[in-house]
NUFISE-875027 format. One record per residue (C-alpha): residue number from 1; residue in one letter; chain; y, x, z. Coordinates in Angstrom, 3 decimals. Layout:
% NUFISE-875027
> pos_code_unit_yy_xx_zz
> NUM_a_A_Y_X_Z
...
% end
This chain:
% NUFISE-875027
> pos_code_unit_yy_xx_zz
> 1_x_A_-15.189_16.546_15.475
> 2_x_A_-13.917_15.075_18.829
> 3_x_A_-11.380_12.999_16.925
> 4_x_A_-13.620_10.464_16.262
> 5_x_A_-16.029_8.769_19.536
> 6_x_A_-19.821_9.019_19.701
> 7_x_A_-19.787_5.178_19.566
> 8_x_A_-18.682_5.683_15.519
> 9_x_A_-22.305_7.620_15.623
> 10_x_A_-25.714_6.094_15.276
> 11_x_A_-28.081_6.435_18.241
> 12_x_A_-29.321_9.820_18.537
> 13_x_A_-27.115_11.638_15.863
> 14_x_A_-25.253_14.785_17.045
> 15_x_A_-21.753_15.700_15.839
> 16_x_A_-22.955_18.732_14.370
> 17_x_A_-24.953_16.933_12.237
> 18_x_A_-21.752_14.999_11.098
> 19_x_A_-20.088_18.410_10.213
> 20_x_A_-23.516_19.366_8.404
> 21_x_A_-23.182_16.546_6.150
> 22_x_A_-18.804_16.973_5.606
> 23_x_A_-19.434_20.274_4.651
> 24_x_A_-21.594_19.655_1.378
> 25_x_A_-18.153_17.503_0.294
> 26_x_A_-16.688_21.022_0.737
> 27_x_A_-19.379_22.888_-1.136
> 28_x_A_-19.547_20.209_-4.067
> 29_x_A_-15.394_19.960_-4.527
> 30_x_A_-14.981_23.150_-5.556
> 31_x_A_-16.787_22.689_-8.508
> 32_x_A_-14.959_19.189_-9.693
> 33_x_A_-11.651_20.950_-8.771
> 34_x_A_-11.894_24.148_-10.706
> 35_x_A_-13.933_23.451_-13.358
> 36_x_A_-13.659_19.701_-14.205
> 37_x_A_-9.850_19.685_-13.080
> 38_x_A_-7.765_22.676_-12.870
> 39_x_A_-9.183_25.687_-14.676
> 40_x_A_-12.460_25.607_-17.059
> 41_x_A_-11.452_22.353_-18.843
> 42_x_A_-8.299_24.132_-20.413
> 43_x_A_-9.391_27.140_-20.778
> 44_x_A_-12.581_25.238_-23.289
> 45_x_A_-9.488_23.084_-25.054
> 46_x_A_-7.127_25.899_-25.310
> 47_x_A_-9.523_28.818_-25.159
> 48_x_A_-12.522_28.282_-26.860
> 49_x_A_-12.051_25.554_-28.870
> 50_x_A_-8.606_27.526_-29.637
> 51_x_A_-6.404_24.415_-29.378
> 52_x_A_-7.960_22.175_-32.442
> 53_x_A_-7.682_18.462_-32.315
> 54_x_A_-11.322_18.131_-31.631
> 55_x_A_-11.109_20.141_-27.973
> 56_x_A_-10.646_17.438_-26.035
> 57_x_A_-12.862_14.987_-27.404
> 58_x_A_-15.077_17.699_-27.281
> 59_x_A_-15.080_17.920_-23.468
> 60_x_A_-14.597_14.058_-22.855
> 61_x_A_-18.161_13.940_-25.076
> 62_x_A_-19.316_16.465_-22.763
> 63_x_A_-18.679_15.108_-19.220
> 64_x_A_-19.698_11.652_-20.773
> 65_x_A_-23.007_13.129_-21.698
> 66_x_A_-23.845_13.822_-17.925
> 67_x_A_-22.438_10.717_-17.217
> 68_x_A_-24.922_8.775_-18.944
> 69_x_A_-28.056_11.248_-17.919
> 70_x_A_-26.889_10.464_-14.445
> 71_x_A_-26.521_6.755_-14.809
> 72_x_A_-30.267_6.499_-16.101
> 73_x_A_-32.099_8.651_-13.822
> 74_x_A_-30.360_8.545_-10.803
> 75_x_A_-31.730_5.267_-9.359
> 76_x_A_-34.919_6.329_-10.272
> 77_x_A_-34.643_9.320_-8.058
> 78_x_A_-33.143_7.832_-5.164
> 79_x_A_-35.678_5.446_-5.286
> 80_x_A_-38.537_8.306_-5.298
> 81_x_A_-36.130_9.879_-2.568
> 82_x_A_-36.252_6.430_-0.659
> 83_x_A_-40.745_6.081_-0.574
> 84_x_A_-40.726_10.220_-0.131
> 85_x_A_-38.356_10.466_2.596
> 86_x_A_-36.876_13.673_0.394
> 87_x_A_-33.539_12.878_-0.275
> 88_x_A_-32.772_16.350_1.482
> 89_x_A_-34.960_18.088_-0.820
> 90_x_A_-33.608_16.689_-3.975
> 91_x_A_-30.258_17.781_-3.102
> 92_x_A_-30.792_20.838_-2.414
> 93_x_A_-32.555_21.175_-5.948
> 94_x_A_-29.433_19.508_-7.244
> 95_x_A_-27.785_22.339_-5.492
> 96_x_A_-29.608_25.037_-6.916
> 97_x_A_-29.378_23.543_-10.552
> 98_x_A_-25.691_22.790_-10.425
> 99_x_A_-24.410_26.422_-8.490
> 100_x_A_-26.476_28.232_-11.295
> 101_x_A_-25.638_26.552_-14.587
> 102_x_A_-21.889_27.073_-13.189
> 103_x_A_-22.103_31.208_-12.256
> 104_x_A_-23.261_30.808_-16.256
> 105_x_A_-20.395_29.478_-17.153
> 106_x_A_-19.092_32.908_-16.702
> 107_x_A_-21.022_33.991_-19.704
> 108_x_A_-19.297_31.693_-22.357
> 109_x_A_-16.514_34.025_-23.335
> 110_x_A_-18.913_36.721_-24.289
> 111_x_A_-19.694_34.632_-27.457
> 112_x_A_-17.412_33.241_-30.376
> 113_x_A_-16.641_30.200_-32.198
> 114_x_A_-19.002_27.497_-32.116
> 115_x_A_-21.648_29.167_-29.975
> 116_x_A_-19.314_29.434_-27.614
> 117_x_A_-18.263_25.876_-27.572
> 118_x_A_-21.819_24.878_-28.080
> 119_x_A_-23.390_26.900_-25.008
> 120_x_A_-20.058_25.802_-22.443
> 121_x_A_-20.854_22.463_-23.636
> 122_x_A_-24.646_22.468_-22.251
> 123_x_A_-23.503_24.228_-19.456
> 124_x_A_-20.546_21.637_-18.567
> 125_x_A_-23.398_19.035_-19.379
> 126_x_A_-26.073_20.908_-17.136
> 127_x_A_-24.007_21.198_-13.974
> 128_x_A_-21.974_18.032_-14.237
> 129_x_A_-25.762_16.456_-13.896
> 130_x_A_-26.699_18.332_-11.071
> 131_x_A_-23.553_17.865_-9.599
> 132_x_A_-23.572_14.356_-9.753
> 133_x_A_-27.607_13.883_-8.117
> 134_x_A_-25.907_15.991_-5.080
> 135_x_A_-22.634_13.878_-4.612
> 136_x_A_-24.987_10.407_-4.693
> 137_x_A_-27.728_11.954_-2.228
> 138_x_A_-25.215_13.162_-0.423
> 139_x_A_-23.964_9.490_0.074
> 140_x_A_-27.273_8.035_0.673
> 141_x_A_-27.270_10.201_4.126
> 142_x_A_-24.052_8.504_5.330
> 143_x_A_-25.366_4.913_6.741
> 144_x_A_-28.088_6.956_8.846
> 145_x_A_-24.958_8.718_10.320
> 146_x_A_-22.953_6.293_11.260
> 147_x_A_-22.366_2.779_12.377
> 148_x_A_-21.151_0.099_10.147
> 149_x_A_-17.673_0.210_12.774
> 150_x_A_-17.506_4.233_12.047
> 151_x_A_-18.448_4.126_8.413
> 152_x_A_-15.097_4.529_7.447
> 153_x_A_-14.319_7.486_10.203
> 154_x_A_-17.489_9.475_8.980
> 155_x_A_-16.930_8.783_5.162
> 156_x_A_-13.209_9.950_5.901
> 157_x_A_-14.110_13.330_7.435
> 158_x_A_-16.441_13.806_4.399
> 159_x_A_-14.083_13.325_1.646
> 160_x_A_-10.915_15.355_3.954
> 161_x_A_-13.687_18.018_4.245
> 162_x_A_-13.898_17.993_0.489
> 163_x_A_-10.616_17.847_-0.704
> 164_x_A_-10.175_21.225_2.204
> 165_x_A_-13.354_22.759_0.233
> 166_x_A_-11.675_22.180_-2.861
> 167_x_A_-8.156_23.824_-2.069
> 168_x_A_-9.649_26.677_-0.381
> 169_x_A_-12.145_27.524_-3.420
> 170_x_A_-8.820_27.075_-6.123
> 171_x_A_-6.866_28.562_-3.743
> 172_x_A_-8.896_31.838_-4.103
> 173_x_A_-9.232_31.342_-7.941
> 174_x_A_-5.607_30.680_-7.897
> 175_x_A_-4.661_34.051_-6.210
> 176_x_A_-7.309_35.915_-8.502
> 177_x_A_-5.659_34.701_-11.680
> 178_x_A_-2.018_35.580_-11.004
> 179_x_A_-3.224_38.976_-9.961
> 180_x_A_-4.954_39.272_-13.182
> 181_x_A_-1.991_38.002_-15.166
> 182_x_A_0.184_40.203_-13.600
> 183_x_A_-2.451_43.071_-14.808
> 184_x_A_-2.436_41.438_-18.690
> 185_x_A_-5.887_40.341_-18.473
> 186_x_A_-6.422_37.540_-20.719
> 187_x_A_-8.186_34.226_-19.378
> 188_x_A_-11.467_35.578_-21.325
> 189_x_A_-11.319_38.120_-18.342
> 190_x_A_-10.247_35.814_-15.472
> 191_x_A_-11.462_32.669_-15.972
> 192_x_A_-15.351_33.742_-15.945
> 193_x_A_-14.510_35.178_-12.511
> 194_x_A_-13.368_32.121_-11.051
> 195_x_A_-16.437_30.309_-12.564
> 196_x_A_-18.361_33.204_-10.001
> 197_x_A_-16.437_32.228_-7.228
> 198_x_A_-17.165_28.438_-7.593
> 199_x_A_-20.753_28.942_-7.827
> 200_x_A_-20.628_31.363_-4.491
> 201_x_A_-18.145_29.512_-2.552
> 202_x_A_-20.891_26.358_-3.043
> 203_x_A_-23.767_27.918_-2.267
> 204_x_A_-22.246_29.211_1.119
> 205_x_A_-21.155_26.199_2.267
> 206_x_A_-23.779_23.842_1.228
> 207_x_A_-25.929_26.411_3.290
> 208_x_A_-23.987_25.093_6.212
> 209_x_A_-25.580_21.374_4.991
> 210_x_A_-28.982_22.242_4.941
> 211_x_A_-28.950_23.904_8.000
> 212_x_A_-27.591_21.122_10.431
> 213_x_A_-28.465_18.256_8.326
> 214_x_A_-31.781_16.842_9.276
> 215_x_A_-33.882_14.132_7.134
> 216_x_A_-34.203_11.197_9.194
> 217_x_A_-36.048_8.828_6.962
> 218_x_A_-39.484_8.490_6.887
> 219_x_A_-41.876_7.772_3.738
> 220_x_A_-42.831_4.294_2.848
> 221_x_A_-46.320_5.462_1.960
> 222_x_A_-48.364_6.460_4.929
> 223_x_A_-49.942_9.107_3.206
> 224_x_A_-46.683_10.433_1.472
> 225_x_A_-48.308_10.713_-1.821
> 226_x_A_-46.043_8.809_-4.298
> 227_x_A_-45.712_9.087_-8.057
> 228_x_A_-42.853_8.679_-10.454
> 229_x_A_-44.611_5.139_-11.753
> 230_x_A_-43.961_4.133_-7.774
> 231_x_A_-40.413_4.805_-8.058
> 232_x_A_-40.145_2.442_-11.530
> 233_x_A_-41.971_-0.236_-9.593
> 234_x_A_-39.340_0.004_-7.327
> 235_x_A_-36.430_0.090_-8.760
> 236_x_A_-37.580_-2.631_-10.630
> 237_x_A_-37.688_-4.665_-8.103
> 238_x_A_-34.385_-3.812_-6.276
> 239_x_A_-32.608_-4.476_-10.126
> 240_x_A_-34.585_-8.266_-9.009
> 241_x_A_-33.285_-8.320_-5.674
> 242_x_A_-30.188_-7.188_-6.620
> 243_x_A_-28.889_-10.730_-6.992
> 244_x_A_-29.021_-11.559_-3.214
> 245_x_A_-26.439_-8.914_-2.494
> 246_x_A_-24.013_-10.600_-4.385
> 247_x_A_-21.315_-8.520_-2.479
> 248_x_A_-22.973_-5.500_-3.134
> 249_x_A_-22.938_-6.459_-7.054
> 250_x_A_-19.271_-7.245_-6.520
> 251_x_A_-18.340_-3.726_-5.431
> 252_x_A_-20.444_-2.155_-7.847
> 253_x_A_-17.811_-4.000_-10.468
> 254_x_A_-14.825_-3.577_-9.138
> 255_x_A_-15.889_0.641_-9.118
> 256_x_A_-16.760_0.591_-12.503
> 257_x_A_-13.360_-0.556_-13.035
> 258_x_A_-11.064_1.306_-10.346
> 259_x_A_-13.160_4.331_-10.332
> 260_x_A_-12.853_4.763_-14.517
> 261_x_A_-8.777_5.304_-13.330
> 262_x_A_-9.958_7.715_-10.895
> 263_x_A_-11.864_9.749_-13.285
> 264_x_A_-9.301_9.831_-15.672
> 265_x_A_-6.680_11.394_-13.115
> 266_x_A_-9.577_13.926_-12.360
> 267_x_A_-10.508_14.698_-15.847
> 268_x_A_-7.134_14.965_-17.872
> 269_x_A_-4.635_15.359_-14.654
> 270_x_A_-3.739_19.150_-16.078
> 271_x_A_-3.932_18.532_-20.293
> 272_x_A_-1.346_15.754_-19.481
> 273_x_A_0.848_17.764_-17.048
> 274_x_A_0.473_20.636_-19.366
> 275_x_A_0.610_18.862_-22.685
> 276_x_A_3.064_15.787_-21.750
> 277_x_A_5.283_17.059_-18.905
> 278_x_A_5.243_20.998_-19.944
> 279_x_A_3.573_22.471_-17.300
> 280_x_A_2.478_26.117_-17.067
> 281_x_A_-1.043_26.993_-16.546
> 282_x_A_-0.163_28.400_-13.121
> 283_x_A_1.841_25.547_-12.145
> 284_x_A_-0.671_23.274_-12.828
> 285_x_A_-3.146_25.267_-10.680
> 286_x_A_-0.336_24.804_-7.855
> 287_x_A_-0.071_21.594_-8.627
> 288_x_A_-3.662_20.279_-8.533
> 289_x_A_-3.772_22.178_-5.038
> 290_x_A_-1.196_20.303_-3.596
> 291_x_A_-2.671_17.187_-4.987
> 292_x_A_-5.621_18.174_-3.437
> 293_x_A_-3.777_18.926_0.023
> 294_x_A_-2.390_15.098_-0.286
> 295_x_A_-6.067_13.671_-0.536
> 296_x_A_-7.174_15.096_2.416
> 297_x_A_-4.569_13.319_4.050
> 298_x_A_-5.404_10.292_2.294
> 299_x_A_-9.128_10.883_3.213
> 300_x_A_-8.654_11.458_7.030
> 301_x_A_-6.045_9.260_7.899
> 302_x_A_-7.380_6.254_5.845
> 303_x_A_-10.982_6.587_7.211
> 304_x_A_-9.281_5.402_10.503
> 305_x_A_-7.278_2.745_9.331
> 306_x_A_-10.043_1.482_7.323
> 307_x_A_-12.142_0.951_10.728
> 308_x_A_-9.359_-0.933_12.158
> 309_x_A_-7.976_-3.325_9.374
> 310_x_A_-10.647_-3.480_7.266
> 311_x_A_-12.963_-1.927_4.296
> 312_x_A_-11.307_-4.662_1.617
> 313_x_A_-7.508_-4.401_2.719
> 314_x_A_-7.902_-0.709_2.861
> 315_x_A_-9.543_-0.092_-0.697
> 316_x_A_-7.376_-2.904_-2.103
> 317_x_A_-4.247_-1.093_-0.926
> 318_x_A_-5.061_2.202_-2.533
> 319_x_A_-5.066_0.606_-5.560
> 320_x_A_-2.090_-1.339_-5.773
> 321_x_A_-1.215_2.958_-5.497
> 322_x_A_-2.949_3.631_-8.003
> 323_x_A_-0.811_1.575_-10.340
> 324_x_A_2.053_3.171_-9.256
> 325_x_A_1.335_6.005_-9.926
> 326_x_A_-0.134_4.833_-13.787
> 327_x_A_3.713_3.508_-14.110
> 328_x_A_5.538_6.488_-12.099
> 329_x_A_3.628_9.307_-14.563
> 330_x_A_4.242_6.990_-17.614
> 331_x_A_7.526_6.997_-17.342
> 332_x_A_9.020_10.486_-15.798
> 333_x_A_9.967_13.526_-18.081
> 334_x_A_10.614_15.928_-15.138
> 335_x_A_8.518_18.049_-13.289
> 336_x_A_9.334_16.475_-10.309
> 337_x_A_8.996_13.283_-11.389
> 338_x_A_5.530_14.185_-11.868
> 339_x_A_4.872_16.008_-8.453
> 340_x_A_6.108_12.754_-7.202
> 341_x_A_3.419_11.025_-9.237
> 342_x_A_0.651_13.470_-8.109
> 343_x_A_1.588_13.112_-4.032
> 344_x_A_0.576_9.256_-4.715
> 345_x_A_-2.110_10.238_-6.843
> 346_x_A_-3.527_12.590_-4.602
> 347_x_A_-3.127_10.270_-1.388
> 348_x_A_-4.506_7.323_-3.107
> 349_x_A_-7.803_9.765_-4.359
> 350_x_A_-8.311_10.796_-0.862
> 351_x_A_-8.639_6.832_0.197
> 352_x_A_-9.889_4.897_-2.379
> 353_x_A_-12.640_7.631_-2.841
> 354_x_A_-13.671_7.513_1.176
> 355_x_A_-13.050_3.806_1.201
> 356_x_A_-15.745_2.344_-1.765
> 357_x_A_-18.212_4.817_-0.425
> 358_x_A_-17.747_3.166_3.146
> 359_x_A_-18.522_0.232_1.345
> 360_x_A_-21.610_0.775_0.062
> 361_x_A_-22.978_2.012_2.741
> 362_x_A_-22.073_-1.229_5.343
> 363_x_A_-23.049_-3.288_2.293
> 364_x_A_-26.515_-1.454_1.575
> 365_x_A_-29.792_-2.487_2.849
> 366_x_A_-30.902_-0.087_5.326
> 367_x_A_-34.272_0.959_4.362
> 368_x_A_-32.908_1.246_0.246
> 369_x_A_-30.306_3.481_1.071
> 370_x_A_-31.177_5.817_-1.864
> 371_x_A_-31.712_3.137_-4.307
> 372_x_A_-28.619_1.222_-3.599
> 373_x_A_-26.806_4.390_-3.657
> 374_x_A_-28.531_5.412_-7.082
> 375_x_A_-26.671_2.182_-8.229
> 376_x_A_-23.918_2.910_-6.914
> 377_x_A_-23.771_6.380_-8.511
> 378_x_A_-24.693_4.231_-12.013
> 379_x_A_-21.445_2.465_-11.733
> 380_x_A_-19.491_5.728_-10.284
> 381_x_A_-20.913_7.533_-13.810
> 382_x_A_-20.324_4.886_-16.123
> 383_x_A_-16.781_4.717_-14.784
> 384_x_A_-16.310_8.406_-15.671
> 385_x_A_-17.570_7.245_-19.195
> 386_x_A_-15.326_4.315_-19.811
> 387_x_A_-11.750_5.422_-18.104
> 388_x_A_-11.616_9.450_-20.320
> 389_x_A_-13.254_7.929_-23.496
> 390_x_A_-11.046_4.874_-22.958
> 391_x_A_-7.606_6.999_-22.630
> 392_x_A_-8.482_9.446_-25.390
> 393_x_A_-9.365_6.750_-27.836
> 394_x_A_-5.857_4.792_-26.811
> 395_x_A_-4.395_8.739_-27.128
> 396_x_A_-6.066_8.747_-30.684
> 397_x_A_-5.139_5.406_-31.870
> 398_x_A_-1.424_5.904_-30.557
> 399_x_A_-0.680_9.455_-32.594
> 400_x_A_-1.154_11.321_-29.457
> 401_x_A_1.268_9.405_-27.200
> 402_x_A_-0.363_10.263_-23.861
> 403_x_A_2.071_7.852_-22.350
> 404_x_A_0.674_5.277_-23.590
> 405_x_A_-2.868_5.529_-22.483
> 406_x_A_-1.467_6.257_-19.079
> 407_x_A_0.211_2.959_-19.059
> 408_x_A_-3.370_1.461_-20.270
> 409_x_A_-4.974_2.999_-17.376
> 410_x_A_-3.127_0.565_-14.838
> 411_x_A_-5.347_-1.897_-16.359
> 412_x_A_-8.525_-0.112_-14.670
> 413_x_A_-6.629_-0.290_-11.433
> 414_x_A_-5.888_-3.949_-12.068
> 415_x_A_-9.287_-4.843_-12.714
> 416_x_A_-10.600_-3.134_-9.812
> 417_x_A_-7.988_-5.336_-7.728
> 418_x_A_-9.536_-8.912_-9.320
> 419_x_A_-13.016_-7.713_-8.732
> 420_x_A_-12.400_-6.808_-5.091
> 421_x_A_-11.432_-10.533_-4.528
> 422_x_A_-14.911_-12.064_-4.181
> 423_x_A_-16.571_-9.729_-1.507
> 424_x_A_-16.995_-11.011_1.610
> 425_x_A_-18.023_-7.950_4.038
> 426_x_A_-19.216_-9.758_6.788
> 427_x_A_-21.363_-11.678_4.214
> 428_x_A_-22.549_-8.890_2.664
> 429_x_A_-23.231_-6.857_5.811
> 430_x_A_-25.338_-9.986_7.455
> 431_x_A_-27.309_-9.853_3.761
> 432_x_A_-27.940_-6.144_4.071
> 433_x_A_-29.422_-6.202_7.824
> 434_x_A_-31.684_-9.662_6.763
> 435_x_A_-33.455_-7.682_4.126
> 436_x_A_-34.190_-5.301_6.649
> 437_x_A_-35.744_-7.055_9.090
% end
């Protein structure tokens, strides 16, 4: 932790506490990059929706479900978070719900045909949720961390942590299942395993979180008693005071837009390598590891540089990546072609990821942290809705031809780029402090 200053720090926070809060991005990115990447979501197209046309949409429909649960009730409870001073104890309920309904993953393959489909479907739905409240409270504890100069530092050791989290966790999974190939199990046998490694590899380290990471807000009610109708009232009201952060409202657009690309690449990253490209199940695992490995890189090194030229230039240059790599996978028909692709891809995640989080938090009043945040999750999760429903649709309406909803997805990227145009971040950070005072 020496390799950034105390000066990046607020007053009175210790490094550890720093590592306390990188290491739930390691806890949580296990589960996005096994299950929602490399492992469970072709094993439910392929496995237990045995390869029919509806497989995909099915888990698109399911991942969008959470999406929208999340988009609806997570202001809410950041705002309940905010007046209670509790964001700590939500997430670790989020924590509980989310490492549990995954461990019961590991139970789908003991059923057949549509029950099968029907109970991964809830499950995918249930800890996609829970997952989600986790990685926005989460966020919400990064402005009390660090200084609007170290944002991007902090934010970037978060996210590297993450991307580390989520190698080592597939890398276990990863050595598991070519042992048990090599054996002739069949993924029934495997794949529930690596569902049980998830769960425990989250739990462990998020233990590491809620051990170092201490709850530094205070509740807006002196006596602490504050009921669900509060949190309405409130949120209400920062919907109505919304409109003075117009910068804030700017970057809340441009993630809808750049972030519904991102989800994409995280959501259908291995049924195009595997479909499109002719990938093997294994090498795809390999492959989303290294593409992993590259956003760490992406993370670290671009928290740094975004301190010292800027949160806008940083962000904007990601995704002028981003497009590249929309055109790069487009057009390739080799495998490396596509690792090429990926390296980008997985750079670019790393940065534009740590970047609009960095954002938010310079451009979020103080003392609304978990509301603001709760927003910004809304337009995180309705990204995740609109960039897979989006491609699959294009997919559906172009006979299949992934490559062309690839192509399509450059236009997320390039939206994201025209909506990062207006915000002024000295504006927006001089708006944030006033409402503070």
């Amino acid at each position: 932790m020496a390799l950034f200053p105390s000066s990046a720090l607020n007053a009175g926070v210790r490094k550890r506490e720093v590592f306390g809060w990188a290491m739930y991005d390691f806890a949580n990115s296990g589960y996005t990059t096994v299950v929602i990447t490399a492992v469970f979501a072709a094993y439910f197209v392929g496995g237990l929706a045995k390869g029919a046309a509806w497989g995909a949409f099915a888990w698109t429909l399911s991942l969008s479900i959470a999406y929208a649960i999340v988009m609806f009730t997570m202001p809410m409870i950041g705002a309940w978070a905010d007046l209670r001073a509790a964001k700590k104890r939500v997430l670790m309920l989020a924590t509980a719900g989310c490492i549990l309904s995954t461990a019961a993953l590991a139970l789908t393959p003991r059923l057949s045909g549509m029950e099968a489909v029907g109970l991964a479907m809830l499950l995918v739905i249930v800890s996609n949720t829970f997952y989600s409240y986790g990685e926005s409270l989460t966020g919400a504890f990064l402005p009390e961390l660090a200084t609007a100069e170290g944002m991007g530092k902090v934010s970037g050791w978060g996210w590297g942590f993450g991307y580390i989290g989520g190698m080592l966790t597939l890398g276990v999974c990863l050595a598991y299942v070519l042992w048990a190939q090599s054996q002739g199990l069949p993924a029934s046998h495997f794949v529930p395993v690596t569902m049980l490694v998830t769960a425990l590899m989250y739990g462990l380290a998020a233990c590491v979180t809620f051990a170092l990471l201490p709850e530094r807000a205070k509740p807006a009610a002196a006596s602490g008693r504050v009921s669900w109708s509060d949190s309405w009232r409130q949120l209400r009201r920062t919907f109505d005071q919304a409109r003075a952060f117009s910068d804030f409202m700017w970057l809340l657009a441009c993630t809808v837009a750049y972030q519904g690309g991102v989800a994409v690449a995280i959501t259908l990253a291995a049924i195009y390598a595997e479909q499109v490209i002719g990938f093997k199940p294994q090498e795809t695992m390999v492959l989303i590891f290294a593409l992993n490995l590259a956003a760490a890189a992406g993370a670290f090194s671009f928290g740094y540089l975004q301190d010292r030229i800027g949160h806008k230039i940083s962000l904007s240059t990601t995704l002028v990546a981003w497009i590249a790599v929309c055109i790069i996978a487009g057009s390739v028909t080799t495998k490396g072609g596509f690792w090429c692709a990926a390296a980008i891809a997985g750079l670019a995640m790393g940065s534009s990821q740590s970047a609009g989080r960095a954002m938010a938090g310079v451009l979020a009043p103080p003392q609304q942290l978990g509301e603001f945040f709760g927003l910004w999750s809304f337009s995180t999760r309705l990204a995740s809705i609109i960039g897979p429903l989006s491609y699959g649709a294009i997919t559906w309406m172009a006979g299949g031809n992934q490559r062309i909803a690839i192509f399509a997805t450059s236009g997320l990227f390039i939206a994201g780029l025209l909506l990062l145009l207006p915000i002024d971040m000295k504006r927006g950070r001089a708006a944030a402090l006033e409402a503070a005072r």
